[in-house]
N, C-alpha and C positions, 0 to 999 in steps of 0.2 A: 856649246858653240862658242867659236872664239869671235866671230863676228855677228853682234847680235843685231846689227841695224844693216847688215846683207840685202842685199833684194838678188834674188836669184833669178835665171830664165831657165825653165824646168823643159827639159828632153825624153819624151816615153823610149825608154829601153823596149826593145824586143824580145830579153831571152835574156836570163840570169849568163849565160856564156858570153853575150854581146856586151851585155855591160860591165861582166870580168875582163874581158878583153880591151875595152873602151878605157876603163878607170886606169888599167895599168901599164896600156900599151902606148899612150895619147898624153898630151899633155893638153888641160883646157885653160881659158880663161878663167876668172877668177867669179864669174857670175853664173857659172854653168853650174845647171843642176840634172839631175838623172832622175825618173820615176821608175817603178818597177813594183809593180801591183799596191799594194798599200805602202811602199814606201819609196823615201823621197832621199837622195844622198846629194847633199850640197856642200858644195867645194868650199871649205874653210880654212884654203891655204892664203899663211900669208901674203905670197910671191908667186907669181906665174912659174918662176926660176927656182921656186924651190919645192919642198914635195909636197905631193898631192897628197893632202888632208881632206877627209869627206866627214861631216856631221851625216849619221845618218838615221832622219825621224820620223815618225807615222802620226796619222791622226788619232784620235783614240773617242773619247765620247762627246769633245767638244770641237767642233769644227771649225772655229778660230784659231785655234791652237796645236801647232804640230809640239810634238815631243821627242825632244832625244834618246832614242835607246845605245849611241854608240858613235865610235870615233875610228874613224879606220885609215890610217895612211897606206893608202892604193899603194902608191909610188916604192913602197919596198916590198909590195908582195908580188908574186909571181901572178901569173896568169890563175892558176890551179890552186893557191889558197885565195886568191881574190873570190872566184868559184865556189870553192867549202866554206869560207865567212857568208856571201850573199845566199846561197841556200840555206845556210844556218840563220841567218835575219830572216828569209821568208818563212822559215817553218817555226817563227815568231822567240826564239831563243833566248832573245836579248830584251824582250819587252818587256820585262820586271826594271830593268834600269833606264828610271830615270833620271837623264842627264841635265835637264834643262828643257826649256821652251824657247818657242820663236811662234811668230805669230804666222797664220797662213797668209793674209795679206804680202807677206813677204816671198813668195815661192810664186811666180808670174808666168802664164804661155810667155815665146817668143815676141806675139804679135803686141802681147800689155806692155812690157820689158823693154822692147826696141834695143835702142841701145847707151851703155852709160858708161864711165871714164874706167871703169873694170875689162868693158868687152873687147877694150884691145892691149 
C-alpha cells in the first residue's frame, strides 16, 4: 500500500460483477473502500483525478492485520478483466503474495468513518 496511515470507509459489494462495474465504471473518493467476501480493495490513489489504484488485502490468521495480496489499477481495465482479476482474487490466486500489511483498525463502517478531508 502506498498509503499506509489511510483510514478507509469500507462498502459491501454485492456480486464480483457490481463491484467490476463499480471500481471501473465510477470514480471514488479517496477513502472509499469495497468488501467482497473475504476481501477488502482500498483505493490507494493518489488523486481523486487520477487513476484508480486499489490495494487489495484479506485477513489471514491475525485479525488486526489485513495483508496485501495485490495491486490493481481498476481505471485501465475494462469492465470484463476487472471481472477475471476479482474471481481470480476470490478463488484465493493471489494469496501466496505478500505485499505488505495495514492494520484492520484502519478499514471503518461508514457510520465509525463519518467524514474526513479525503471524502470530498
Amino acid at each position: 500500500m502506498l498509503h499506509k496511515s489511510r483510514i478507509w470507509s469500507i462498502t459491501t459489494a454485492e456480486s464480483p460483477e457490481s463491484l467490476a462495474y463499480m471500481l471501473t465504471q465510477q470514480t471514488w473518493v479517496l477513502c472509499s473502500a469495497f468488501q467482497l467476501g473475504n476481501y477488502f480493495y482500498l483505493n490507494d490513489a493518489t488523486s481523486a483525478d487520477g487513476a484508480q489504484e486499489y490495494g487489495v488485502v484479506r485477513m489471514f490468521t491475525r485479525p488486526e492485520l489485513l495483508v496485501q495480496v495485490e495491486s490493481i489499477t481498476f481505471s485501465w481495465c475494462s469492465t470484463e478483466t476487472a471481472l477475471e482479476l476479482i474471481q481470480r482474487i476470490n478463488a484465493n490466486e493471489f494469496d501466496s503474495q505478500l505485499l505488505g500489511r495495514i492494520s484492520a483498525r484502519q478499514v471503518q463502517t461508514a457510520d465509525e468513518h463519518g467524514s474526513c478531508h479525503l471524502c470530498v
